[in-house]
N, C-alpha and C positions, 0 to 999 in steps of 0.2 A: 843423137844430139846434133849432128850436124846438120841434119835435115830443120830442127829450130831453129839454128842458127842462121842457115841458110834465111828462111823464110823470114825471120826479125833483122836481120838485114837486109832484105829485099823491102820491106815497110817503111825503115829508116829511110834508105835512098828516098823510097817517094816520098814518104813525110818532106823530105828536104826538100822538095823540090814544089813541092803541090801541098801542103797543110793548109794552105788560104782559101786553095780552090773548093779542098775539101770541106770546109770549115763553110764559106758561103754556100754551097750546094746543101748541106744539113741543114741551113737557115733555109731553106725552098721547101723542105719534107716537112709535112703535117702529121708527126705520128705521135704519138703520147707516150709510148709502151717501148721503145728500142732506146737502153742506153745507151749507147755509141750517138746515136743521134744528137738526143740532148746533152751528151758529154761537148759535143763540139759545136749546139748549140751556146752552151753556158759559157763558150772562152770566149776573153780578153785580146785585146791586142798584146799584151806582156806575154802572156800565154800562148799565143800562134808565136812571137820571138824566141821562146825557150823552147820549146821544143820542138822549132824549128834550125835553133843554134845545135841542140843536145841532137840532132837526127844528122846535120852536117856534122858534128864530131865524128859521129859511127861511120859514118860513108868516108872521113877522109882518114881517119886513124886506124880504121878497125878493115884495112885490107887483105891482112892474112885470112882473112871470113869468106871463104868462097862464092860468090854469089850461084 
């Protein structure tokens, strides 16, 4: 279990920090077939905010989580 939690804390941090980046780099990939892609092709700007606020929550609340 800690070894999860490790690793989905380690996503949050960068989610918080880089979602935008990652977000415009999926809009550059031409693939049809990989969800993750088009999942982060299909977001919103409300969408890169929320789960860019929801990933700074983990990173500043959730420090007992060892990284």
């Amino acid at each position: 279990m800690i070894t999860r939690w490790k690793s989905w804390k380690k996503a949050c941090v960068y989610l918080s920090e880089y979602v935008e980046a990652v977000c415009d780099y999926a809009k550059t990939l031409d693939v049809k077939d990989v969800k993750s892609v088009q999942y982060f092709k299909g977001l919103k700007d409300e969408d890169l905010a929320i789960i860019q606020a929801e990933a700074m929550f983990v990173k500043e609340y959730c420090g007992p989580v060892e990284i």
